[in-house]
N, C-alpha and C positions, 0 to 999 in steps of 0.2 A: 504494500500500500504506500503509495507517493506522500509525501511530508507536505501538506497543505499551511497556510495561513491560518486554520483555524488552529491547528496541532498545537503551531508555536505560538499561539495567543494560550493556549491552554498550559503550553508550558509556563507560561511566563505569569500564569495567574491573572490574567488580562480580563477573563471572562466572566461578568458577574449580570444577576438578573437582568438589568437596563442595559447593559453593551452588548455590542453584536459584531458581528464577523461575518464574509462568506466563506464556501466550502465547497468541493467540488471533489469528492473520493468515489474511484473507482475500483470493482471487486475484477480480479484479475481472473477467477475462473469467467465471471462470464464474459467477459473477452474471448476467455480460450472455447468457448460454448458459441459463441459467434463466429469465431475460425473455422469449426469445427462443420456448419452447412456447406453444403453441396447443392454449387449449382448443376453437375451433370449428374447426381442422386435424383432430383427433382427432376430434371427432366425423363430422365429413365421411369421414372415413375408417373409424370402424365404422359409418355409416350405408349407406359401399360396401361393404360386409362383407353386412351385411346382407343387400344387394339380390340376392347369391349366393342366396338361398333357402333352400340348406342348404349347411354345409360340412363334413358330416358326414366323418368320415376313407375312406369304402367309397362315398361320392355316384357322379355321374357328373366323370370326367375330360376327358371328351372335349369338350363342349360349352363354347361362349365365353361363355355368360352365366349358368349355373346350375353348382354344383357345389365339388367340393374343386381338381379342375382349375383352373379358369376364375381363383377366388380364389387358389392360387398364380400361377398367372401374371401374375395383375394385382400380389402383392405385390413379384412380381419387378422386374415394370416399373416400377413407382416407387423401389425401390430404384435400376435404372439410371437414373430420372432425377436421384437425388442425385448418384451415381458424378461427372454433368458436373460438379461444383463441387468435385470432391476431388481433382482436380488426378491422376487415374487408381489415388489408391488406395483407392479403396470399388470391389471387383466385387461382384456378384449372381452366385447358384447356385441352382438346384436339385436337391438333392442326393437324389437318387432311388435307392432299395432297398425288395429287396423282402422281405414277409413270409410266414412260412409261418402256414396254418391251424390255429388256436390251440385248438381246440376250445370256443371259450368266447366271446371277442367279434370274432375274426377269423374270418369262415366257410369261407373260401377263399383260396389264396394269391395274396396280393394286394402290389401296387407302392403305395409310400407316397414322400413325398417332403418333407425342409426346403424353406422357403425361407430364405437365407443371405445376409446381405452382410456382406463382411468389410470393415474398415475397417487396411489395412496398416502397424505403426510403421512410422518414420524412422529408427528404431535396430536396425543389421541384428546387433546384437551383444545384443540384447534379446529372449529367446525368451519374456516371459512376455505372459498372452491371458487377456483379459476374454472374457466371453459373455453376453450378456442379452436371456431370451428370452420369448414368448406361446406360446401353442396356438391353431393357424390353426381345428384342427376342430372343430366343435359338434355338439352333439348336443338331439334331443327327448329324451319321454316313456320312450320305450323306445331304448336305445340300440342296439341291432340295425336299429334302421329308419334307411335311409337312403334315402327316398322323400321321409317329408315334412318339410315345412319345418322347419328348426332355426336359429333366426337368430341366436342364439350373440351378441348386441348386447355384452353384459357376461364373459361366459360365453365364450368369452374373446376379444371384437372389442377389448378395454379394452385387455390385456395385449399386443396385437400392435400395435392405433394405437398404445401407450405407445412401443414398441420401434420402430416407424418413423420416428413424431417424433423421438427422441432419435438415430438416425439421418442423420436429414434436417440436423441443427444439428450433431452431431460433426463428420459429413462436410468440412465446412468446414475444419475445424481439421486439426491434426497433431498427431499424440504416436507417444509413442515408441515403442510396442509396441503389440499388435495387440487389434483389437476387435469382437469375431463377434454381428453381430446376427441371430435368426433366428427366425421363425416354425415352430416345428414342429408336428408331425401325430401324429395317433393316440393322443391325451393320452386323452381319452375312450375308449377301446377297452383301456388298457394302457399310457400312458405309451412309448409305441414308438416314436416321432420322435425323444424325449428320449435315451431311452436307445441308441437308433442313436448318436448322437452324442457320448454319453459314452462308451462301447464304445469308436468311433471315434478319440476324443482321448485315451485312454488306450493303445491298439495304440501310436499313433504317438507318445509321450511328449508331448504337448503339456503346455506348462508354465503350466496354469489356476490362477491367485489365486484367483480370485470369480468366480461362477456366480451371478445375479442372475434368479431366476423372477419372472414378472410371473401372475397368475392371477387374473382377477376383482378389478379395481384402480377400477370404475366405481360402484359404489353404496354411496349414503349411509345408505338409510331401511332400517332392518330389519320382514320383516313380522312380524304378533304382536306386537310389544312396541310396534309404532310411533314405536320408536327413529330419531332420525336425531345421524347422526356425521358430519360432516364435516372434522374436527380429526384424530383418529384414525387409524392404519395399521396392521394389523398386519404384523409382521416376522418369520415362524416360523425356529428355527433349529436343529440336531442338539445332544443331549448328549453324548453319545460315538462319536466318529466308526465307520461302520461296518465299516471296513479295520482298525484299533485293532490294532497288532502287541502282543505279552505284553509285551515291553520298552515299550512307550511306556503302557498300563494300569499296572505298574509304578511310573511315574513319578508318572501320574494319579492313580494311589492317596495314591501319600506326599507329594502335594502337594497334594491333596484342587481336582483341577482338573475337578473333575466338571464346574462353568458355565462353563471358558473353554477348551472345542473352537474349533479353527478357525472354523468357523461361526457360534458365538457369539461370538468378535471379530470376526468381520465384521460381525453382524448390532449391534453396539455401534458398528462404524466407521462405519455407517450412519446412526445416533442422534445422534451426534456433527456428521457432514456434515450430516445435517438441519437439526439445530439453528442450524448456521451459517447455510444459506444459502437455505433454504425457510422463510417467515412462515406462521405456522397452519397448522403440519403438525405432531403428534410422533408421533415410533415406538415404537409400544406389543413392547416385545421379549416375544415368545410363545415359551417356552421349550420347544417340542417343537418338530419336525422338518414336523408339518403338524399340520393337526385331527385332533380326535379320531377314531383308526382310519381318516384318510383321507391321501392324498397327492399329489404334484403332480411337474413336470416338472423341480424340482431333485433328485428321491430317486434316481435314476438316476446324478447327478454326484456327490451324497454315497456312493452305495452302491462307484461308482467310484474312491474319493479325492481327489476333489476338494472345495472348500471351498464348500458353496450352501447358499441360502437361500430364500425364498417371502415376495413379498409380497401381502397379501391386506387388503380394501377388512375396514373393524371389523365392520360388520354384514350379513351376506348375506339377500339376501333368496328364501325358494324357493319364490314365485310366479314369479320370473321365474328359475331356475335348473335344466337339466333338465325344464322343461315343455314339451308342447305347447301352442301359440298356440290361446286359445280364453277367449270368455265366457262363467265358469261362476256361478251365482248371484250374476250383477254385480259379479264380480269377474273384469278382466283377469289372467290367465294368458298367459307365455309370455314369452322373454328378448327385450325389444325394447328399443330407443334410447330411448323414453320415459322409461321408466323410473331413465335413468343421472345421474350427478350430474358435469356432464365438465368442472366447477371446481374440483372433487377430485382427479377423475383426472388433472386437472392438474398436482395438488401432487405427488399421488405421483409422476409423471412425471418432475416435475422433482429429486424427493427422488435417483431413480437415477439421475439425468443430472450431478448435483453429486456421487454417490457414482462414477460410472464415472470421471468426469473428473477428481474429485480423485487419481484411485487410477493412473489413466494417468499421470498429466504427474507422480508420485512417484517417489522415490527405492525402489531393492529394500530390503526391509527387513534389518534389523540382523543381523547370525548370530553364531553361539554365545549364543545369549543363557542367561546366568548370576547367581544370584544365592547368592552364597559361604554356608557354614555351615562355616566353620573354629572358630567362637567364637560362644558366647551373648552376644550385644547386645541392646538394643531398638534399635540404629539398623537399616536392613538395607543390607547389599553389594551392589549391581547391579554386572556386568562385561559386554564384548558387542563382537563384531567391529566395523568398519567391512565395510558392503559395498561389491561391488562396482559397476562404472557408473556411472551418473550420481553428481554430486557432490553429500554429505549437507550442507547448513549447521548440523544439528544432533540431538539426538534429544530424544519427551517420554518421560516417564517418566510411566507413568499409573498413579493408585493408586485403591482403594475398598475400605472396609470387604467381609468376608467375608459379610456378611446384602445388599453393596448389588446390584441388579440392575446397573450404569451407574456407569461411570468418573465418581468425586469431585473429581479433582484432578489437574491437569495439569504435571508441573514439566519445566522446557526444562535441555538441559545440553548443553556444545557438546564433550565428551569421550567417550569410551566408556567411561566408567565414572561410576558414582554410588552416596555415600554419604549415604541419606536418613532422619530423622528420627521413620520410620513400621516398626514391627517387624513379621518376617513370619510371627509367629503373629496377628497381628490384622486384617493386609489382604492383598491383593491387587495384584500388579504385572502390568504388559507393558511394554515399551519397540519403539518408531516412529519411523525415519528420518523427519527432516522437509529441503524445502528452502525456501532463503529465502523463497519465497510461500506456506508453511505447508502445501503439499503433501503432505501425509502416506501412511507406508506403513501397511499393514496392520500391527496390531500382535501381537508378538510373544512368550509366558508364557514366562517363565523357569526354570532345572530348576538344580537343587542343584549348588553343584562345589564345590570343595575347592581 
């Protein structure tokens, strides 16, 4: 671990409630956890995606080399081949239900299925559970056909090899609470897989941080504009959550936290790990919930109450998205590996692989968080629990002007309290458990106390 500013303010005894410092520590396994992706792993693995033909969500099941069948059971078996190296706590599932006839893109009542590998903490005293996921099923031209070929290369082979690889490299390791990797189905048809499984984790209380959608995470070159991105990522995220009780709008109102939902500090916490520890990658924060009038296999966990987000490659291209395979006035049509940019796909890759892992091996974040108005200042009051569990080394105290998209400024304080130089008619706060390898929690807005 690198010798920061705040180190030697701590040596030096510098650091008391009211002072602050910034801080900037990186854990060097997950460095070597971001080396460790494979861009031609990933391809090799939507290129077997592919070879399914179609993985349309209504294909055939039955058959071992063509279909939505075939392709989950292959995702399965590679997840058990990780399982050997995690020492028995990665299992594979699949998690099979069925649906009724939708009148619309479900014809018939049909059995749909995850594929799941959960990756078990260490800490039986730790209920909270990451999830980061793809959509196993593709689709052509007309999404009712499930005949012919749909090779779903990008569309979304990108978002499921992404979720295997980071997989394949977690598995290894250990942390402390749980981490659900899954391929689901019926994205294309209705987002059904997804929302099975938010349903699902909501019946049973499960205690979900971060919900990390992966969705078309493989191309660079936009067509039409002739655009190509490779730097770029988009990161879509909710403005106001969609459970939002009258008391916490309330709040929202008089604190005017319209940009910092749950899911826009994550999708900020993301920006942040970025930065650190993926070279030529930034995250472009896209301040809706998806594209325009469109959605993905997070809206299901935000519509749930859970905190998600969608990452999505800068420029798509719709030659290859939702077509059938076909040479049309020499121009290739049709979602094929060609097409993909899998040095990209890489970064992104790695962008959630530094964001799952930072947020794993973290402290639970701070509670009660308060920031006083007993008295007009310009300094402002920040107050806030210790949590419980693992043990805090510290918290940051993160500020930004009220116009900024992205945390300005970082100040470390090793109390639960802080009295900072910045008035809270003119910026913005959260405060983040950190531990000594700068592991950070999610961060957390503050609400008026007295």
């Amino acid at each position: 671990m690198k010798i920061t500013s705040i180190v030697c303010a701590l040596f030096l005894g510098l650091i008391t409630q009211n002072s602050y410092s910034q801080t900037t520590v990186s854990d060097a396994e997950i460095s070597k956890m971001v080396s460790e992706i494979s861009a031609s792993n990933m391809e090799s693995t939507v290129r077997k995606l592919v070879s399914f033909g179609t993985r349309h969500t209504l294909s055939d099941t039955k058959s071992t080399t063509r279909g939505i069948g075939a392709a989950q059971r292959w995702v399965k078996a590679e997840f058990d081949k990780y399982a050997k190296d995690s020492n028995g706590r990665l299992t594979a599932e699949i998690d099979y239900f069925t649906i009724k006839a939708d009148g619309r893109r479900i014809a018939v009542d049909s059995q749909l299925g995850n594929v799941m590998a959960t990756l078990k903490g260490t800490d039986p005293t730790d209920n909270r559970v990451l999830i980061i996921s793809g959509h196993l099923d593709s689709r052509a031209s007309d999404v009712m056909d499930s005949k012919i070929d749909a090779p779903g290369a990008n569309d979304d082979g990108s978002g499921v090899a992404a979720v295997m690889e980071i997989s394949r490299i977690m598995s290894k390791r250990s942390f402390p609470f749980t981490i659900i990797f899954v391929a689901v189905v019926g994205e294309e048809q209705g987002l059904y897989g997804a929302r099975h499984l938010a349903e699902k984790a909501k019946a049973e209380n499960w205690n979900i941080i971060a919900m990390l959608n992966n969705d078309m995470i493989g191309n660079s070159l936009s067509n039409g504009t002739g655009l190509r991105d490779n730097i770029n990522v988009r990161v879509f995220s909710e403005a106001i959550p969609y459970l939002e009780t009258e008391a916490e709008a309330k709040v929202r109102k008089s604190t005017n936290r319209e940009n910092d939902s749950p899911s826009r500090l994550l999708a900020r916490y993301i920006k942040t790990t970025t930065n650190q520890y993926v070279d030529q990658l930034n995250i472009n924060l896209v301040y809706r919930n998806d594209r325009f009038l469109r959605g993905g296999d997070h809206t299901p966990f935000s519509q749930n109450g859970f905190t998600a987000i969608r990452f999505c490659e800068m420029n798509e291209n719709y030659d290859h998205q939702h077509q059938d395979v076909r040479l049309e006035n020499g121009t290739q049509f049709g979602d094929l590996p060609e097409f993909m940019d899998f040095e990209y796909m890489r970064k992104v890759t790695a962008s959630n692989l530094a964001t799952l892992s930072n947020l794993a091996w973290s402290p639970k974040a701070p509670k009660n968080v308060g920031i006083k108005v007993t008295e007009l200042t310009n300094f402002s009051d920040l107050v806030w629990t210790a949590p419980e569990g693992k043990a805090v080394y510290g918290y940051n105290v993160l500020v930004r002007e009220t116009s900024a998209s992205h945390w300005e400024k970082t100040i470390f304080v090793k109390n639960t309290s802080a009295t900072i130089p910045y008035s809270k008619d003119n910026f913005l706060f959260a405060i983040q458990s950190v531990d000594e390898l700068g592991h950070a929690s999610l961060p957390v807005f503050p609400i008026p106390v007295k």
